[in-house]
Structure formats: structure tokens, C-alpha cells
N, C-alpha and C positions, 0 to 999 in steps of 0.2 A: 742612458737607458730611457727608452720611450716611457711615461707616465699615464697613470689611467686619465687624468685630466687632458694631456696634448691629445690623447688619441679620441676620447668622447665629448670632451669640449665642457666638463664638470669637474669636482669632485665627488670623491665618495665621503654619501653621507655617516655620521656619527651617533650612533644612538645609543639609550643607556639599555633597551631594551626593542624588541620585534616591532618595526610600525604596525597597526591596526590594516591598514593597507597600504600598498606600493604595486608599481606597475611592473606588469612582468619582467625580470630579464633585470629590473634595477638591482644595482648592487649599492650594499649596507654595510658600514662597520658597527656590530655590538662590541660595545665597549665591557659591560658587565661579565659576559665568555668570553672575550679575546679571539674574536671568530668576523669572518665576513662572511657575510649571507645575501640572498637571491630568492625572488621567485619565480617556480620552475613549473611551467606547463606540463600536466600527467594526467592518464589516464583513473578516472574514480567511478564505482557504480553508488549509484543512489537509489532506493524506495521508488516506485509509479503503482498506479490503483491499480488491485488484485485482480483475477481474472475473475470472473462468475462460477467458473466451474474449473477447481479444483484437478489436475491431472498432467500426467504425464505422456511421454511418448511423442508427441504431438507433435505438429508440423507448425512452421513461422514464415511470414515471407511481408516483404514491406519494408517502412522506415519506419525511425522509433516516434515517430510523430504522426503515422498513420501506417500503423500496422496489423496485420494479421495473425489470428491461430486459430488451427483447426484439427479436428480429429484427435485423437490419445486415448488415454483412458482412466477411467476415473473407478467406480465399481464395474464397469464394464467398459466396451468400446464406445465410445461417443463420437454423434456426428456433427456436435454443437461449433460452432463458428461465432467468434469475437471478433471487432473491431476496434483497435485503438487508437488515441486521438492525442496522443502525448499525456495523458495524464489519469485516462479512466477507459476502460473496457466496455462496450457495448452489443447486443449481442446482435448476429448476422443470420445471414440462410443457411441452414443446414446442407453439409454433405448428403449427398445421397446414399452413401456407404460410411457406413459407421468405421472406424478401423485407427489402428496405432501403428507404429512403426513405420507410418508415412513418410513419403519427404514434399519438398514445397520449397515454390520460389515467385518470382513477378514480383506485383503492387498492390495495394490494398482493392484498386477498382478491378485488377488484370491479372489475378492469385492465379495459378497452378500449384493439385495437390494429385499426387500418384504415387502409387505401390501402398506399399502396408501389408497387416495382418488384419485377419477380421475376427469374430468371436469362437470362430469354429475350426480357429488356428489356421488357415490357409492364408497361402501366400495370394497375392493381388496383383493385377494388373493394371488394374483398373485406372483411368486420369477421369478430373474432372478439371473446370474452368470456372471462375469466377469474376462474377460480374461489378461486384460492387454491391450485391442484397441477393444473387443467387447461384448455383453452382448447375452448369449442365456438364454434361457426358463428354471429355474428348478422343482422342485415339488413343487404343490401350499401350502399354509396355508392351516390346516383343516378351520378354521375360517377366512372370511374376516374381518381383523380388518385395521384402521387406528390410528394413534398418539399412537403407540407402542414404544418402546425402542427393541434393539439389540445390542446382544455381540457374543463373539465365533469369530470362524473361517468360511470359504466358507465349510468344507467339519464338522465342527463342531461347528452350529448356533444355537443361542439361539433368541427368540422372547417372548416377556413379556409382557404383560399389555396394554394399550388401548382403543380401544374403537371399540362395536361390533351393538353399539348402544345405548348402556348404556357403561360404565366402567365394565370390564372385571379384573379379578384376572388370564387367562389362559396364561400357560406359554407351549412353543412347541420347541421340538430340534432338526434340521434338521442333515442329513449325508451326505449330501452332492448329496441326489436325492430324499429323502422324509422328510417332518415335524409326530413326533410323538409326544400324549403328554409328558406331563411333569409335576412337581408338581406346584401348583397353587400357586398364589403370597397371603400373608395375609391379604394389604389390596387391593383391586382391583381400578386401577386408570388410567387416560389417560394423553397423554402427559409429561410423566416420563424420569426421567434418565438412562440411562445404563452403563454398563461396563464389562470389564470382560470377563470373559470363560465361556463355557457350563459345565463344572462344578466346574466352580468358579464364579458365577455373582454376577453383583451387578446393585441393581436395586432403586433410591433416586429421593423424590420428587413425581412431579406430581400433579395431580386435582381428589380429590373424588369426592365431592359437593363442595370443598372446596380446595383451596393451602394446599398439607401436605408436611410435612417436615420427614416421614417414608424414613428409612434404612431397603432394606431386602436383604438378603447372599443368594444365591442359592449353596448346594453342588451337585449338580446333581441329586439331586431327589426332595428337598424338600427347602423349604423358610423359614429362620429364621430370627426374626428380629436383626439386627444392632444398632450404634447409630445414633440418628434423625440429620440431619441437622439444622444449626445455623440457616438458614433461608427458611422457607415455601416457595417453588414454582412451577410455572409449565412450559413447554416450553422450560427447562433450556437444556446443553449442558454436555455431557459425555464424561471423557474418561481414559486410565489407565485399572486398574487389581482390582482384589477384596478388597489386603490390601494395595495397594495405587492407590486410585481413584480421580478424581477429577469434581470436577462438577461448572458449570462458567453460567453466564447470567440467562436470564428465567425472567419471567413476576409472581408480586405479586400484587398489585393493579398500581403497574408501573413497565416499564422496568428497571431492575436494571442490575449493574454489577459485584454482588458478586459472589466471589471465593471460593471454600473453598477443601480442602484438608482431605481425608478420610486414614485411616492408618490401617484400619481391626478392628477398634475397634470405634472408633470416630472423629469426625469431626473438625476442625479446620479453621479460616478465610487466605485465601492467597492471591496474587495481584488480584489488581479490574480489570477489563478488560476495554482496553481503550475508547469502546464503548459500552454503556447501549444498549442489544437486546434480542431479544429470537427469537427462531424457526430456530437456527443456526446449518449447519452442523459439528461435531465434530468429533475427531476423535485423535491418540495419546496415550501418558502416562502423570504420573502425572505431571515427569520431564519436560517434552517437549509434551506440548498438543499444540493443532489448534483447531481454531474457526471459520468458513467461513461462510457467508451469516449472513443470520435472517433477523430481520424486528427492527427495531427503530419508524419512525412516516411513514415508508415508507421500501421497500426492497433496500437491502444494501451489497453493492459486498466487505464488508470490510474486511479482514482477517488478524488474530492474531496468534501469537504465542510464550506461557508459557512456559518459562525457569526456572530453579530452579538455582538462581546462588548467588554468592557473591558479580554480580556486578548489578546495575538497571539501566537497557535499559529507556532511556528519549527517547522518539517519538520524530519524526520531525514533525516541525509545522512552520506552518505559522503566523506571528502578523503582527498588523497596522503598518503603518510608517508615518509619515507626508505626506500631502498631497502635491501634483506638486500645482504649482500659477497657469497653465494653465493647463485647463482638454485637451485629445487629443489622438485621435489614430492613428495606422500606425508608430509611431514617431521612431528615433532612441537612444542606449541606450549603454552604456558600463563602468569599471570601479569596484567599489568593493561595498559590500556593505554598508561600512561605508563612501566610496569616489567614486559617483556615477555620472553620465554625463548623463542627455535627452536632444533631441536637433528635432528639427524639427517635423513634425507631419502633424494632418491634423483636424481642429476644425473647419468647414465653410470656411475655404479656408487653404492653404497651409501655415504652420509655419514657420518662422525663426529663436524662443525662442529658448536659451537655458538654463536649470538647473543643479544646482549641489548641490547634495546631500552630507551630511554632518554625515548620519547616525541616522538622528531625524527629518531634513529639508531643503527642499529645499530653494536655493535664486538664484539669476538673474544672469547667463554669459552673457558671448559677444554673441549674434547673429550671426546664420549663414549668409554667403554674399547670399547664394539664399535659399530662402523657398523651402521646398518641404518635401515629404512623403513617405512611403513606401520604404526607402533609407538603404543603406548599412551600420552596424558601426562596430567598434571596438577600441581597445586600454584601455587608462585610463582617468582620469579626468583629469590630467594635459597634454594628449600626446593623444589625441580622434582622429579617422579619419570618417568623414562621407562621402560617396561615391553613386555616381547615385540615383534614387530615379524619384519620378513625381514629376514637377514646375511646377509652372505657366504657362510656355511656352510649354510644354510636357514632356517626357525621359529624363531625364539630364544622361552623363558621368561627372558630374564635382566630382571632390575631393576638401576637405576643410582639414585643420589640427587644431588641437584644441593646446593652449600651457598652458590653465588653467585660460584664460583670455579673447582671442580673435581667431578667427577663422580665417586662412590664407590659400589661393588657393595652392593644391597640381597637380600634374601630372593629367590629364585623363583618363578613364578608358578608355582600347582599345575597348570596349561595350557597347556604350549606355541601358542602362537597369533599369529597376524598381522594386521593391519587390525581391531585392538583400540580400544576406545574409554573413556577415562576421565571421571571426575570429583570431587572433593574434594580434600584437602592430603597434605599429604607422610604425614600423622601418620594419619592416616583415609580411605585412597584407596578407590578403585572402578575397578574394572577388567571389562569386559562385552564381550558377542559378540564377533567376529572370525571366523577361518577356522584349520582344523588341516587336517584331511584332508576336512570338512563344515563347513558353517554352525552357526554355536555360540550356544547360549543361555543357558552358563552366568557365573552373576559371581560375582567374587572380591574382596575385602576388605582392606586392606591397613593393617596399626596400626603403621609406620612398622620397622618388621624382618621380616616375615612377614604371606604370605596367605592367607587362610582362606577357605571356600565361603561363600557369600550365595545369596542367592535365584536362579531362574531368569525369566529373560525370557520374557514370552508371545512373541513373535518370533524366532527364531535368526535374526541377522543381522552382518552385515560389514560395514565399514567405514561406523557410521551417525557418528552425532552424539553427546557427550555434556556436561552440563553440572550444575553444583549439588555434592552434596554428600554423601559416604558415607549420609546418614541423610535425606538429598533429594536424588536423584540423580534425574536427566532422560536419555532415550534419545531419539534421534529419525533415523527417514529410514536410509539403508545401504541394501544390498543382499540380499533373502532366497533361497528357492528359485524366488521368483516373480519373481524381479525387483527393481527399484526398488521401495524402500519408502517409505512415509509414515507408517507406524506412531509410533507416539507412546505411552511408558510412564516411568510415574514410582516412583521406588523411596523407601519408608519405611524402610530400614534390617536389613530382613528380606525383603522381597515387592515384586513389582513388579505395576502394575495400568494399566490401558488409560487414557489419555489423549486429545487432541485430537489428528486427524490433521493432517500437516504439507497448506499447502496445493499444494505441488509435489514429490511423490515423487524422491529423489534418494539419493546416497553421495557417499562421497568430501566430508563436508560441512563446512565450517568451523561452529564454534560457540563459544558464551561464555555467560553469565550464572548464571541459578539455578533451580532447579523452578519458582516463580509467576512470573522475569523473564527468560526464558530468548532466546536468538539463536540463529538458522540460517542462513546462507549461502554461496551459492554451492554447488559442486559438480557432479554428473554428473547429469542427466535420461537420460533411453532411448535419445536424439538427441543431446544437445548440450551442450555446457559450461552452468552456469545462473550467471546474475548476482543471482537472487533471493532477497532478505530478507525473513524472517519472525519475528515478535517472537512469544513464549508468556507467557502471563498465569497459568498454572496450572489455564487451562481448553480453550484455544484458541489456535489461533494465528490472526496478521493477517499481510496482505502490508504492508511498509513498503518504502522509498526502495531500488531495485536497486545492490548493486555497482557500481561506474565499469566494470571488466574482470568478465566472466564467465570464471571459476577457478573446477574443479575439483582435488581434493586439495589444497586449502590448509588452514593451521593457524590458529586462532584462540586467540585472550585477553580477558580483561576482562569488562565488563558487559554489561547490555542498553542503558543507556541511555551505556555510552565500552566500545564494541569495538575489535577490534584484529583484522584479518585479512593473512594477510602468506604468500607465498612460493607454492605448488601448479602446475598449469598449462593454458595457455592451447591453442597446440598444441604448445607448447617446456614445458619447468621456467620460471618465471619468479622473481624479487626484487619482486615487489609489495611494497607496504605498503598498505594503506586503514584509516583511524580512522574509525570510525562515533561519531555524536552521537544520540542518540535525541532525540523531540522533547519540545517545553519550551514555557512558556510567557512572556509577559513581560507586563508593567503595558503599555498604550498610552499611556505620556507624550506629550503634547503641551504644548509653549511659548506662554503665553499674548501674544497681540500685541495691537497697538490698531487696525493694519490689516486 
């Protein structure tokens, strides 16, 4: 009997437990299960930055590395256009025609968008062309159809199936300045999948009278069928080539998030999408697809994106944490998130408490010597500094120092000021904008006894965000003379210089990490509380996994990849806790069977 050693030219290794890593396809014995194991290349969706505007319906066309979407609807029809860049959404040239129930194919510079509905319920014909930054007019549909499917190119487009008022089987293939027809789909249906070349499409799913699960092949003239899909639906998401296609979300008597993988012959189940939706713009290969928008119980700026790998992307997310003993907003906050410090606040009058978090819950420190709120902090739980703030008596410059016990008077700030923002340790702080009598752009320095001037901020602003470190110090978001900010500045130790803007303008912001690994969330938009997380890389920032509760002035600790957000409020002071996990990755182990 041939051995796994003559034939691979090794053995199989011996472990008491899972290697941390191994190369795909290597095979393991764990000794501790009585099991040999492998890692196995599959498909997984992961988290990418939100769209700007919320909605469904909508058209995708692109790679997930430079993608497009356009048109759907949000409170109404939208003509808004995004470009994606692998990682964050940017916003493009408008449609000329507002309208949903488009379809869309080409490249992010070479998009085709045709058919749709528009506000006043009518079907369209309409096509337009895009450039790269603008959309003109091209040859209409002989048929106005809506909830079509589309593949192809801008100069070689395909359009299938729909709805003309009933479900339509007409399929049409543009050159790139006119639609002619084309051979007819076998079963005629709306709201179907697509994919593919004009003469290679592939076209899965959809609504007859009913959710069908039909496979049909286009070679350029005519329609064959394929194999059916695993699961019946309609509304669902396209993207990929004819013999590897893939099809994600869609609506069957609920929103689901199956996947499933096409190979020119039949169908297969792949990762779930981490959000149940349909009416999502798509766009992609099998390997690396996107998924932007759709609808859930509501429209959803959420976007994904399908890697085929050997390793699976865990999302970041947020969980509960033990609740503060005193609910409270404005408060200050710092420290990790296993070993966390809140101190001060504002619950019906000005706090003094302080907590410390333990990683599961909070229990009682020393009190600050003056209550107050809206105050400056940083450091650790055993080495905390809180700084300026509103008392009781007005503006405080006072500094306290934490040693993990009690609270001791440090230096003055040379600033009386409030809705101040820190960052660094006890020994090397940073202390930035706030509010005296005007919005302030100055910062101050702190070598563990006394402050001294630093550089000034391009922005004067109140109550932003800060994170990092006297000599890498991070600013972001607050409030200017304009408003809500988004400004983004990063400090060298001397000078502060222009950064990535945040992608939702806010104050009141909780934060954590470092100048290249930095967090933002939650706080106050123009309207409304924000639940919104955004990670900075030292270039940019992305949207990642929202808050559980939308809180503003809450306090923050820790990382970017183990945050710690805890206390602010809702429309009361609240005792939240939330523990942020940033995302990670892991081997795909799989158990090798004989079944």
C-alpha cells in the first residue's frame, strides 16, 4: 500500500492541537481529536467602506477593487454615483436620470447604466455611458424595461429579462451607440441575475409568478439552459463570467444571504454574506465580487466583499460589556480595553466618579478632586490624566493625575478650556482644541508636571476626537465655526498637517488607537446621534461594523483592533459598555472524513 510519505516525499505532521498557520492543502494529524486535518481554500465575504448614500435597487458594474454604483433609491430615486477603490466609496458624476430598477455592466472608467423606473413609475429606456467622472446619453432600449439583469462591456452590452409590464423573456445587445435584438431568454422573468459577456452570459434566478431557481447560457445568439440554483430567488446579486459566476443575497419569502458558486456546468453553496439583503448593487468576479447597497427592513449603505482564499476574514464587531455603576455623558476616558478608566461626566450635574474597567466590569476609583465634564484625558488606568473641562464654577485649566487609586493635582493648563481633546501618557500628554470664549486651535504639551505650547491646528475646533501619541498625535471630527467637522490632522511633535477626512462629519466623538491605527465612533452628526465606525490607517479612513446603540459623547479606550467604548448619551446619559474586535483572519481548517 502506497503511503502518504512515498507519494509526497514527507510525513504527516503531529500536533497536540491546530497549527496557528500552515500552507494550504498541508495535511496534520491532531492528536488531541483523533482527526487529520487540512487547509481548504473557500469562498468568504468580509466588511469594505459604506457607500455614502444609503439605498437600494441600484445598479453595480466594475471590479471589487475599482467599482461602480449607481442610481436606486433611497427616499426617493437617486441619480448619485460612487466609485470604489477597494476599500472606501467616493462619490462620482451623476446620472442624468434619476431612476431604480436599472441594470449596469462595463468598468469603473467604461460603466453602462440602462432601463429602470423613474419617480413617476414609468418604465425607461433610457442608456447612459460613463466616463470615468461623467455620464452622457447613449442609444435607448428598443423596450422600456425595468428589473432587468446586464453583462458585457460599454461598447459590448447585454440586457435580459424584466419587466415590460408583465415578465419579458427579450434579450438586446448594445455596440456601443445602439441596442439590437438578440435571442430570447427560455423562461421570461424579472428581477434576475446576471453576468457575463455578450457572448458569454449568464443569466440565474428571478420572479416568474413565482421565485425560480433557472440557469440560462447565452452564446451570442441564443439561450440554453444551465444548471438551476441551489436556492429559488429573486432580487438577488450577480457577478463573475459565464463558467465562473456567482450569485449572493435576494429575497425568497425572506431576505437571505446565500451564496452560491456557478462553474459552467452547476451550482454550488459558498460564504453567507454577512448581511441578509436584496436589491444590492454588484459587481466583480467569482474570486473577488462586491456587494453594495440593497434593502434589509430598511436601505443599507453596507458593502461586502468575496474573496476565495485559504484564510476567513472574521468582521469586526462590536459586543456588550458590563455596564458603568453611574450612567453619564461628556465624561472622560482612557486606558485599554481589558484595563479601562472613566472618570468625570455629566448626569444632572457635574461628576466626580471614577471607574475602572476590568474587561467584564466596572468598580469604584478614587474621585476626582473637582467634578466636571466635557474634559480632556489620556494615559492608562494606573497613570490617567484628566485636564480642563466645565465645573461647577465654570472653565476649569486644572490637571489631576490618576496612579490607579487616587487622583493627585498636576500642572495647569496654560488654556482655560472645555470640550478639550487628548492623547498620549501621563509623562508625554497632548492636549488640543476645545472651547474658552471661541473655538481654539491651540495645543499644549504635557512632560508629566507642567504644559507647555505645541503647534497649532489647522482647524479650531471643539469637542473632536483624539488619539496616538505626544510625538504621533491624531485629531479628528468635533465641532468648528462651520459646523460639524470631518477634518482629519496628524501631529509630529511640533506641527500638525492635513490628513484623511473622516467619512461622516461628527463631535462629541469617542475614540481609541494611534496615528496609522486609529478609531472613531459614534457621536453627534447635524441630525442625530451616529452609531458609525471608522478605522484610520494613517492615510484614510474606512467605514467598518456600526455601534450596537448610536451614542454621542461617549468616552473611549484601547485599540483599533480591542476598543472600548462606554457611557455618553442616547437621549438620557446612558452606562453602555461596547468592546470592539477589529477584524482578523483565520486558517480554514477543515476535518478530513472518508464520507
Amino acid at each position: 500500500m502506497t503511503t502518504y510519505k512515498e507519494i509526497f516525499g514527507k510525513y504527516v505532521k503531529n500536533y497536540s492541537s491546530d497549527p496557528s498557520s500552515d500552507a494550504e492543502g498541508q495535511i496534520w494529524y491532531n492528536s488531541t481529536s483523533g482527526t487529520f486535518k487540512s487547509v481548504l481554500a473557500a469562498g468568504a465575504w468580509s466588511a469594505g467602506g459604506n457607500l455614502a448614500t444609503a439605498r437600494n435597487n441600484l445598479a453595480g458594474a466594475g471590479t471589487q477593487t475599482e467599482g461602480l454604483a449607481f442610481g436606486g433609491f433611497s427616499t426617493v430615486n437617486t441619480d448619485a454615483t460612487e466609485e470604489y477603490n477597494g476599500s472606501a466609496w467616493t462619490v462620482g458624476g451623476n446620472l442624468a436620470t434619476g431612476r431604480r430598477y436599472l441594470a449596469g455592466c462595463g468598468i469603473q472608467t467604461a460603466g453602462l447604466g440602462f432601463g429602470g423606473r423613474n419617480l413617476a413609475n414609468a418604465f425607461l429606456a433610457n442608456t447612459e455611458e460613463y466616463d470615468g467622472s461623467a455620464w452622457t446619453g447613449g442609444g435607448n432600449l428598443s423596450t422600456a424595461t425595468r428589473e432587468l439583469a446586464g453583462a458585457g462591456t460599454q461598447t459590448a452590452g447585454l440586457a435580459f429579462g424584466g419587466s415590460t409590464g408583465t415578465a419579458t423573456a427579450v434579450t438586446e445587445e448594445y455596440d456601443g451607440s445602439a441596442w439590437t435584438a438578440g435571442g430570447s431568454l427560455g423562461t421570461a422573468r424579472v428581477a434576475l441575475g446576471g453576468c457575463g459577456l455578450q457572448t458569454a452570459g449568464l443569466a440565474f434566478g428571478g420572479i416568474t409568478t413565482v421565485n425560480t431557481a433557472a440557469t440560462e447560457e447565452y452564446d451570442g445568439s441564443a439561450w440554453t439552459a444551465g444548471g438551476n440554483l441551489g436556492t429559488a430567488r429573486g432580487r438577488l446579486g450577480g457577478a463573475g463570467i459565464q463558467t465562473a459566476g456567482l450569485a449572493f443575497g435576494g429575497l425568497t419569502t425572506v431576505v437571505v444571504t446565500n451564496t452560491e458558486e456557478y462553474n459552467g456546468t452547476s451550482w454550488t453553496a459558498g460564504g453567507s454574506l454577512g448581511t441578509a439583503r436584496y436589491g444590492m448593487g454588484s459587481a466583480g468576479t467569482q474570486t473577488a465580487g462586491l456587494a453594495a447597497g440593497g434593502y434589509t427592513t430598511t436601505q443599507v449603505a453596507n458593502t461586502e466583499e468575496y474573496n476565495f482564499s485559504s484564510l476567513i476574514t472574521v468582521p469586526a464587531a462590536w459586543a456588550s460589556g458590563g455596564n458603568m455603576g453611574t450612567a453619564r455623558t461628556d465624561l472622560g476616558g482612557c486606558g485599554t480595553q481589558t484595563a479601562g478608566l472613566g472618570f468625570g461626566g455629566y448626569v444632572g450635574g457635574n461628576q466626580s466618579a471614577t471607574e475602572e474597567y476590568n474587561g467584564s466590569a466596572w468598580t469604584a476609583g478614587g474621585s476626582l478632586s473637582t467634578a466636571r465634564s466635557t474634559l480632556g484625558d489620556l494615559g492608562t488606568q494606573t497613570a490617567g490624566l484628566a485636564f480642563g473641562g466645565s465645573s461647577n464654577t465654570g472653565l476649569s485649566n486644572v490637571t489631576e493625575e490618576y496612579d490607579g487609586s487616587a487622583w493627585a493635582g498636576g500642572g495647569n493648563l496654560g488654556t482655560t478650556r472645555t470640550q478639550v481633546a487628548g492623547a498620549g501618557i501621563q509623562t508625554a500628554g497632548l492636549g488640543f482644541g476645545g472651547y474658552s470664549t471661541t473655538y481654539l486651535n491651540n495645543t499644549e504639551e504635557y512632560d508629566g508636571s507642567a504644559w507647555t505650547a505645541g503647534g497649532t491646528l489647522s482647524t479650531a475646533r471643539t469637542n473632536s476626537g483624539g488619539a496616538g501619541t505626544q510625538t504621533a498625535g491624531l485629531a479628528f471630527g468635533g465641532e468648528a465655526s462651520t459646523g460639524k467637522s470631518s477634518a482629519t490632522e496628524e501631529y509630529d511633535g511640533s506641527s500638525w498637517t492635513a490628513g484623511g477626512n473622516l467619512n461622516t462629519a461628527r463631535n462629541a466623538i469617542g475614540s481609541a488607537g494611534t496615528q496609522t491605527a486609529g478609531l472613531a465612533f459614534g457621536g453627534y452628526t447635524a441630525t442625530v446621534n451616529s452609531n458609525s465606525t471608522e478605522e484610520y490607517n494613517g492615510t484614510s479612513w474606512t467605514n467598518s461594523t456600526n455601534l450596537t446603540t448610536a451614542i454621542g459623547g461617549l468616552a473611549g479606550a484601547g485599540t483599533q483592533t480591542a476598543g472600548l467604548a462606554f457611557g455618553g448619551r442616547t437621549t438620557v446619559p446612558v452606562a453602555n459598555t461596547e468592546e470592539y474586535t477589529g477584524a482578523f483572519t483565520l486558517d480554514n481548517v477543515k476535518t478530513i472524513t472518508t464520507s
